[in-house]
C-alpha positions as CSV (number, residue, x, y, z in Angstrom):
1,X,67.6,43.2,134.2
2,X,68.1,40.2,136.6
3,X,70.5,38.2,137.2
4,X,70.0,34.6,136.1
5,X,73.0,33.0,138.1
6,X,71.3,33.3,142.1
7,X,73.8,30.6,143.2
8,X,75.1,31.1,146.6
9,X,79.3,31.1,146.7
10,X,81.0,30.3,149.8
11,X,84.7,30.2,151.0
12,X,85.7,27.7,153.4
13,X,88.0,25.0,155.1
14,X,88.7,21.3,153.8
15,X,88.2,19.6,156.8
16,X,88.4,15.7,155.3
17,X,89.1,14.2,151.8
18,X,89.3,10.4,152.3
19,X,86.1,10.5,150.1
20,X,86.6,9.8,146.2
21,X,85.8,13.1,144.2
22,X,84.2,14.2,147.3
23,X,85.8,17.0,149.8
24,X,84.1,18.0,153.4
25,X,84.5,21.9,153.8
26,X,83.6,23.8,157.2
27,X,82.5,27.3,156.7
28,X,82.2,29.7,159.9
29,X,80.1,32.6,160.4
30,X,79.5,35.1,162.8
31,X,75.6,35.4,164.3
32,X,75.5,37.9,167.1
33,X,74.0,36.5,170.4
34,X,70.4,37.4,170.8
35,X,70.2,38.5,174.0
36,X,73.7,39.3,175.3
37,X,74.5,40.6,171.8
38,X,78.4,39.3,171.4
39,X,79.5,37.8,168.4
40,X,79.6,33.8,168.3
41,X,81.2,31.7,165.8
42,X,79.3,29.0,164.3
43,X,80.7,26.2,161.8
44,X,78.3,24.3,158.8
45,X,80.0,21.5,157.0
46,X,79.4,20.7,153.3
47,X,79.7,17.7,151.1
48,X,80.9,19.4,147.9
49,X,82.3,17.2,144.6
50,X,85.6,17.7,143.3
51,X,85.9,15.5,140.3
52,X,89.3,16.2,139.7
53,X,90.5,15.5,143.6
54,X,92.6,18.9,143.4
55,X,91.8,19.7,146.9
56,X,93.4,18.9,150.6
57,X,93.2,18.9,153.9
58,X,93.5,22.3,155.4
59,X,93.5,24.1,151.8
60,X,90.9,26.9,151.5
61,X,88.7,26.6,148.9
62,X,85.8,28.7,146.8
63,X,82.3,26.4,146.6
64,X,79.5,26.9,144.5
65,X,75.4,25.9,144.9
66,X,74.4,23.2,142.7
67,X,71.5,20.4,142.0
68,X,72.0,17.7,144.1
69,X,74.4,15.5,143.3
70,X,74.0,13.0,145.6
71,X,72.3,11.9,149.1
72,X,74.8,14.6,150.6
73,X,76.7,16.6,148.1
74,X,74.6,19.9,146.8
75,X,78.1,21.6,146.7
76,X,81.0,21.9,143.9
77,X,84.3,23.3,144.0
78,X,85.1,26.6,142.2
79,X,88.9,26.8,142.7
80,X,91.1,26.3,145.8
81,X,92.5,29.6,147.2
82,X,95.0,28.6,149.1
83,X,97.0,25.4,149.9
């Protein structure tokens, strides 16, 4: 059987939350240098709604994939983690 939920869920960083019902969270990841083969951090930033503001600055929070919601914002917020 497969799974009918392929949604992509990410843990990250709020970085800003000046927006209304709108957080900006930075997710790093490690990608291994092609040809000198050390590990180097790279950092995405997503728009992700929070309808409820719950969220921070500096919190770490749990996102999920969703339709868009807007120009920016393909993100939501799952739960916060950690304040």
């Amino acid at each position: 059987m497969i799974s009918s939920d392929k949604r992509k869920i990410l843990i990250g960083t709020v970085i800003s939350h000046k927006l209304d019902k709108t957080a900006v969270v930075s997710v790093e990841r490690t990608v291994k240098h092609s040809t000198y083969g050390k590990y180097i951090r790279r950092t995405s930033k997503f728009y992700v709604h929070d309808a409820e503001n719950k969220c921070h600055e500096g919190d770490q929070v749990k996102i999920i994939e969703s339709r868009p919601l807007s120009r920016l914002k393909r993100w939501r917020l799952l739960e916060v983690i950690e304040r």
